[in-house]
Structures are given as C-alpha cells and as structure tokens.
C-alpha positions, -999 to +999 in steps of 0.1 A: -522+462-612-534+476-644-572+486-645-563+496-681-543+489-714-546+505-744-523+478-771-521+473-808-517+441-819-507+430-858-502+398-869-468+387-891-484+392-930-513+415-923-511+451-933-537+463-908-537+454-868-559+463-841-569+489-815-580+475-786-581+483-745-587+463-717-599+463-683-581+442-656-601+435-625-591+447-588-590+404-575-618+403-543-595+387-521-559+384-509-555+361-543-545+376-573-541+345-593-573+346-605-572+380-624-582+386-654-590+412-683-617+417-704-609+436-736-629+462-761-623+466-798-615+499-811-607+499-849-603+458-852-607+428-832-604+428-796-578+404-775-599+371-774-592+368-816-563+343-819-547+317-845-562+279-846-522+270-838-490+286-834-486+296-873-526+304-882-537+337-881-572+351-880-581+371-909-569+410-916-592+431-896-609+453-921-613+484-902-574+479-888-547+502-880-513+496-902-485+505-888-475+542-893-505+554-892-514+573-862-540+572-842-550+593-807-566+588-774-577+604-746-582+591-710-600+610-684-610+596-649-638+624-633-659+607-599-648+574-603-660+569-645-631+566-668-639+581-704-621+568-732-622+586-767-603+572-799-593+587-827-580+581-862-584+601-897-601+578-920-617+559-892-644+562-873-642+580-834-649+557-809-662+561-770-665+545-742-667+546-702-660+525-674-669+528-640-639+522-618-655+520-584-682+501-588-678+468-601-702+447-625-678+415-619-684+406-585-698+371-591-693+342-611-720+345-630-711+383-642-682+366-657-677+376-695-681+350-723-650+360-738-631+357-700-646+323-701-631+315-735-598+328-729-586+331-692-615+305-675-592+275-692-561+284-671-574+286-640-576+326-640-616+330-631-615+354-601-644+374-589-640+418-582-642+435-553-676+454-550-656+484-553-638+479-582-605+503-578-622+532-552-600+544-527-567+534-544-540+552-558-531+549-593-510+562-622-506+570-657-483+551-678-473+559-714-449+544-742-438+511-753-453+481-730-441+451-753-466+419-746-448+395-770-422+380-741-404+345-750-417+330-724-434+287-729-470+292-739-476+264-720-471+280-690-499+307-698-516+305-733-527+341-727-495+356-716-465+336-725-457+344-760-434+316-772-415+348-791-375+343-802-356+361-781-319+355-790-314+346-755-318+380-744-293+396-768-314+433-777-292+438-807-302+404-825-336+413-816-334+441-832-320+432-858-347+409-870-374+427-857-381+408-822-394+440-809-417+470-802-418+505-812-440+535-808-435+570-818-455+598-804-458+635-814-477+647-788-492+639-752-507+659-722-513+651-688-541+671-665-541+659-630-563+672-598-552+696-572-567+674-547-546+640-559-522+627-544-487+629-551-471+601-567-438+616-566-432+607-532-441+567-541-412+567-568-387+582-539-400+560-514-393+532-534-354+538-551-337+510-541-367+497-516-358+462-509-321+477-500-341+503-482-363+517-447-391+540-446-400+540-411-429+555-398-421+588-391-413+593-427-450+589-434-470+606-402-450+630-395-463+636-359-442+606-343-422+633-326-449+640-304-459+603-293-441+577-278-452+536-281-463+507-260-456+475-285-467+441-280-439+424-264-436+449-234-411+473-249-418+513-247-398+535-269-398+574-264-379+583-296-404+573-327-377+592-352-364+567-376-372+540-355-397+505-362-396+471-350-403+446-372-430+427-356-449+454-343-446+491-359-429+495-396-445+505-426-457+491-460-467+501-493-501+493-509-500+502-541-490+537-545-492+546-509-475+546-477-488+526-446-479+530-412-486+492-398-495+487-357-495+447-348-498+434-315-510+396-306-539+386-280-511+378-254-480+392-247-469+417-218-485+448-215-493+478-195-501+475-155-537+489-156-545+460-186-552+429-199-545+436-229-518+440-256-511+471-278-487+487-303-502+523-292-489+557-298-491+575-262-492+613-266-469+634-247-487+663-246-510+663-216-543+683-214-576+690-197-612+690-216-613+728-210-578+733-227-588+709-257-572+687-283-579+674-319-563+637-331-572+624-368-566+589-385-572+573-417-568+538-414-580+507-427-578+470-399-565+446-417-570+420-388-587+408-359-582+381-335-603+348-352-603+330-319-627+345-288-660+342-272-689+353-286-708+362-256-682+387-246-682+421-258-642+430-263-641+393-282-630+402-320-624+438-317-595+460-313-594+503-305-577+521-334-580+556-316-583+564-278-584+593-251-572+581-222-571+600-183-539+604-168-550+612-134-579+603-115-591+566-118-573+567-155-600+561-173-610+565-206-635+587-221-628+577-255-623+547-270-629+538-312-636+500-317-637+477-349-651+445-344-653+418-367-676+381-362-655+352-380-672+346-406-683+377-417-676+397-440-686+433-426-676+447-392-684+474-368-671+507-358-683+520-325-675+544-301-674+541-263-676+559-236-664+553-200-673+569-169-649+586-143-663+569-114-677+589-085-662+583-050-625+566-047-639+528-056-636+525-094-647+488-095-683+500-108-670+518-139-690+511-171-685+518-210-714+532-231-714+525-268-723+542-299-726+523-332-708+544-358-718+517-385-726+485-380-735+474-340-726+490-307-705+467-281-735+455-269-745+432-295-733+398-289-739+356-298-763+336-270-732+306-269-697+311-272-698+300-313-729+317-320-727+351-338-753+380-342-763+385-381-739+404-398-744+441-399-752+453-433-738+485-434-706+475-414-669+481-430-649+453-438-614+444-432-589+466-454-618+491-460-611+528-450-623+551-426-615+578-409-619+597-376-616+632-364-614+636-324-620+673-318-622+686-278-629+723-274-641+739-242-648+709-226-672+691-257-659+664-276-669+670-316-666+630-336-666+629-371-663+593-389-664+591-430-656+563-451-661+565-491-698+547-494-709+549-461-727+580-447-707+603-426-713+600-386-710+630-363-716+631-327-708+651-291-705+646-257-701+667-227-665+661-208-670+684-181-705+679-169-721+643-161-752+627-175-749+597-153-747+613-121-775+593-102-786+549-105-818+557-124-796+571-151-778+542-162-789+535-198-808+501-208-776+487-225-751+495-196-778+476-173-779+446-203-742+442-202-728+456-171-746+458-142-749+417-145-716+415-137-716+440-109-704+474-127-735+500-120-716+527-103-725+563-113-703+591-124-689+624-110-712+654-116-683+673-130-671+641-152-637+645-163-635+680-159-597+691-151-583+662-155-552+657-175-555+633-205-537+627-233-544+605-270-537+568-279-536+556-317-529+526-332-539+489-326-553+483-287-562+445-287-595+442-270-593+400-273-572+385-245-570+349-236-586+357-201-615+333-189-652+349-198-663+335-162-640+361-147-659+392-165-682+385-195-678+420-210-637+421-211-627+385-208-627+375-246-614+335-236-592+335-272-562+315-284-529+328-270-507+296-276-493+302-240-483+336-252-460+326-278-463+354-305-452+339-333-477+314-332-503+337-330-494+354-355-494+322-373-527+313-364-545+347-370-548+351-331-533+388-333-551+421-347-532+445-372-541+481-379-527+502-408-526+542-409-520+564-439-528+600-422-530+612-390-527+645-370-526+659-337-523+692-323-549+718-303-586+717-303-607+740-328-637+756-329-664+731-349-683+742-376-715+748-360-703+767-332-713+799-318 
C-alpha cells in the first residue's frame, strides 16, 4: 500500500500537465476494497479533474508543468509527519505535511468531497485506521510508475485506463507513444540509524511463493527452545522447521512474522486443559541465578465462543515463566483478553502462588492490569460483557514485553506506541501471601468461591528451577464453567475438530516479530 504518490498527468493536446500527490489511506479493517486516495495539486489540477467523456478534456492548467521541464521534490518523514517541498524555476515552491500516524479519516463523515465524487461511486468508501500508517514498515520508491494501464474503464472509472496497448507488444507501444518516461539528474536518500532494514524484506521475498522462511530465520533464539503445538506434537529441533497449521511465519508488509496458532481443543500437555503452540526453554534456572525473555508481538485472535463469567474465557498467555519442580506452577503468566464485540482488549499479568504444604489444590493467580482490566473483571451472565476498557490494545496492535529476573526480583516492562509504558516488580524468593489474612480482595472475589484460598511458602519460589514459555497458550477450553468458574471458559470446540475451529474463529493466534532470551541483568534503578 502506497501512503503516497507523487504523478504528473498531461492530457493528449495540452502543452502543460500537472503536479499533483496523493495520500492513500491505511483501510480500518481486514477489507482493503474500500481504499481510497485523496489527492493535492501542486503546479495544476489535482486527480479528481477529468474529461465529460472519453475524448473531452478539461482545460490546460495555467500554472502546469510541460514536459521537459524539470521540476524537484523532497520527502522527509521525522516523528510520524511527512513534509513535502516542490520545486520548479519559474513556479512557485510549494509545501505541505501530513501526519502519518494519526488519521483525520476515521469516519464517514471525515470523508473528502472530492473522495465522494470520484471513488464514493464505485463502491471504494472505506474508513482509516485511527493510526493511520504507525508502526509499519515502509519504503521509498522512485522512477517511472505508469498509471495509464489498458485495462475496461468499466471495471474501475478511476483506475482502469481504457489505454491501447497493442496487446502487450512494448515495441508498438513505443512506437506510438503508449508509454511513460522520466529522466532524473539527481536524487538522494537519508535514512535513520534506528530504521529497519529493508534489505532483508527483498531477500526474504526472491522467489517467495517458491520459497520458506521458517521461524528461526526471523528469531533467531529457536535454538534454545523447543515447542508444544496444538495437535499434541513436541518438536526439540526448531532449526528450519514449521508446521503449517500451528508455527510458520508471514509477512506484513515489510516485515517478518513469526505466527503461533493453537485451537480451544485439541491435545495438550498433562498438567492442562488447555491448548498451546508454546516455545518451552531449555535452559533451566532458579530466581537467584536469573533470566531475561523479550517479545514484540501483536494477537491477531482470540477464541469468539466462551463464557463470560469465567475469567480464562477470551484470553490467551503470549509470554510465561513456568516451575519445573515443585507443584510446577507458574509465577508468570502475560494474558490478552478480548470481549466479542469489542474492539479494545486487555493485557494483564498474573501471578500464581507456589503452594505451601504438599496439597496444591488451593493455588490462586493474582492479576495485574497492564492496560485495560485485570482477570478479575468479568460479565454477570454468560453473554454479558463488562464495558470495554478504554485504554485496552486491540487485535493486531503491538506491544511488547521485557521479563527481567535478577537476584531473585522479577523487573516487567510493557510499551506499546500510544499507550504509556508499564513497569512493575515482584519478589520470587520471599512470600507476601504467607498467612489467610493476606489473600488480596480480588483472589477472595474470584477464588476462594470456588475453594482455592491456600497460602504460599514463605520462601516462594526460591531455588526452584524454572524455565520460559512464549507464544500462544490458549486460556479458552471447551470445559464446563460448573466445574471451576475461573478456568472453565465453556467455548466452542466442535468435538475437537481443528479445522472447524479454525473455521469458526474458535482458536487464538499470536504473531511475534522480535524476541530474546538469555541471562538476567542488572535493571536500571538498581543499586
């Protein structure tokens, strides 16, 4: 997708043409259809000036380019605002900006008059995405882009040309001048330290419907993880390896995804419910030895079928730390959540406590809202949902995570462009639930009603070994809610037939662009 053109257009007769750029919106929406641009005049008219029929031309722009004579521009994108600067000797310089993550289109009534004369009329009358183009990667193009095709204006009075084209023979065309041509004597090119390389999207994609990128090929760190997926099936080596229907990668636009899909039934691991295409680190370690795991990923699905009263209903754990001995708890989880019908979710953190004595039937989570609501928040009746959290993340938004252990402390960091960053801590080693009178008011809302109030070991989950989890943990099973109204989400599995609930939306899907693991660090503040 193009957020901009820069195009000369002359008609057959006139000496002068025009100048003109336009801005094509990022579609809200999996539909692209809909797009459209809207289009500035720069020396001339702008796009939306066209002939009463197919051999009627508006009048010569008086202020018009002719061809062979040159003209200049500059483009330069600086925190998000694009500023535009033409140039011509003989005419006058001309300015402009446009903000490319934060968009003025994002309802029908911000629709343009000229988008309503020119693209409304074929259907083309999409709405942006609040965000315009943040957060994606683009790329410069330069040279000849010719937008006279041959193609049956009927099909698209904006786009199809109607042009000869000597059924496709390029000498004929050129011979009688079915064609474009520019000449340029000089260009530049200035790009950021900090951007990312787009070098590695061109290689990536030589030959790409012939070819695989698996995931190792774009988080490196597979060699130090093996995977859970869906179905049942473990795999230890993760080098130049995927599976189809539960880990392989995509691209989205200039970048690289690394996708984890897993459905809300299928066969899974023997201290769970539920399904997961998970990473499972295999490096072990205690709190006191440390460890640091980072992700930047985006959820591009969660289970539309559940139970509203139940807290796992709708959600899914991107990110996980996970006991290996012990009562194998966890004392990190990372949840998104998402109501259907909404169009904002949750990101939350829990944390669950290594049971004191040997009965671990009384373990409990406590949650943390990162944005949005903490696990706790839930609907009265099985269709009834909480309002939507306003400052929640939606699905295909980013965010990332930073799980940082040293000496026993666990350092979180959460960011996501527009939302302020999160940080928190919690003690690993030493126990802030060690007696009944400190279980906190939501464990006693959601817990302790259905017969899970134990307390925790003084010295919590202090040398234990552990180890991470990334990657999609479904939290919505198809187990009754009567059996436990915290984890028992009651969704749609279709008898555990995958493909149908993948069908039906009755699956959750995770995509990761970055992530790291390695040793624990010292954090910023400390001493």
């Amino acid at each position: 997708m193009n957020h901009l053109k820069n195009i000369l257009q002359k008609f057959p007769g006139h000496t002068k043409g025009s100048v003109f750029w336009n801005y094509e919106i990022n579609t809200a929406g999996d539909d692209n259809s809909k797009r459209w641009d809207y289009s500035y005049p720069i020396w001339g008219y702008d796009f939306s000036v066209v002939g009463t029929d197919k051999n009627t031309y508006p009048p010569e722009p008086e202020d018009g380019i002719a061809l062979g004579e040159e003209f200049s521009y500059e483009v330069k994108v600086k925190d998000g605002i694009m500023h535009l600067t033409f140039s011509s000797e003989g005419h006058e310089t001309k300015t402009f900006t446009k903000n490319l993550i934060a968009s003025e289109y994002t309802k029908d009534s911000d629709i343009p008059k000229q988008v309503q004369n020119l693209f409304v009329p074929i259907g083309q009358d999409g709405v942006e995405r609040v965000k315009a183009y943040a957060g994606e990667g683009l790329f410069f193009k330069l040279g000849c882009y010719n937008q006279t095709n041959g193609k049956d204006p009927k099909v698209n009075k904006v786009w199809c040309s109607g042009a000869e084209t000597y059924g496709g023979d390029i000498t004929k065309q050129y011979a009688d001048g079915n064609y474009a041509e520019v000449w340029f004597k000089s260009a530049s090119i200035e790009i950021s330290d900090d951007a990312i390389s787009n070098e590695g999207y061109f290689k990536a994609n030589d030959g790409l419907s012939k070819k695989i990128v698996y995931p190792n090929e774009v988080i490196p760190f597979m060699d130090k993880f093996k995977i859970l997926m869906g179905d049942g099936t473990n795999e230890d080596n993760l080098i130049n390896f995927q599976d189809e229907n539960f880990f392989y990668t995509v691209i989205d636009g200039t970048r690289r995804w690394v996708v984890y899909k897993t459905p809300n039934s299928g066969v899974t691991s023997k201290n769970s419910s539920n399904t997961r295409t998970e990473l499972h680190e295999k490096r072990e370690w205690t709190p006191e030895e440390g460890g640091k795991l980072t992700g930047t990923c985006k959820v591009m699905q969660v289970s539309v079928s559940g139970d509203a009263r139940v807290a796992a209903s709708y959600a899914t754990v991107v990110g996980q730390i996970h006991s290996g001995e012990g009562h194998e708890n966890e004392p990190l989880k990372i949840f998104y959540k998402k109501f259907p019908g909404h169009t904002k979710g949750s990101v939350f953190w829990n944390y669950e406590i290594n049971t004191a004595g040997d009965d671990n039937s009384g373990r409990w989570d406590y949650s943390t809202a990162v944005w949005g609501n903490d696990m706790s928040v839930i609907g009265k009746t099985k269709d009834d949902y909480p309002a939507e959290p306003k400052d929640g993340i939606e699905l295909g938004e980013e965010f990332s995570y930073e799980v940082n252990v040293y000496k026993g402390i666990m350092y979180l960091t959460f960011k996501s462009e527009g939302h302020e960053t999160k940080t928190f801590t919690k003690n690993l080693i030493k126990s802030e639930y060690v007696n009944k009178s400190d279980i906190p008011t939501q464990v006693q809302k959601l817990f302790v009603p259905i017969g899970q109030d134990g307390t925790e070991r003084a010295t919590a989950y202090s040398g234990e070994l552990g180890y991470f989890k990334q990657g999609a943990y479904n939290q919505t099973n198809g187990k009754s809610p009567e059996k436990n109204m915290v984890w028992c989400a009651g969704a749609e599995t279709y008898g555990g037939d995958i493909a149908k609930q993948y069908e039906n939306g009755c699956y959750t899907e995770v995509w990761f662009r970055e992530a790291t693991v390695g040793l624990g660090t010292p954090p910023a503040t400390h001493k």
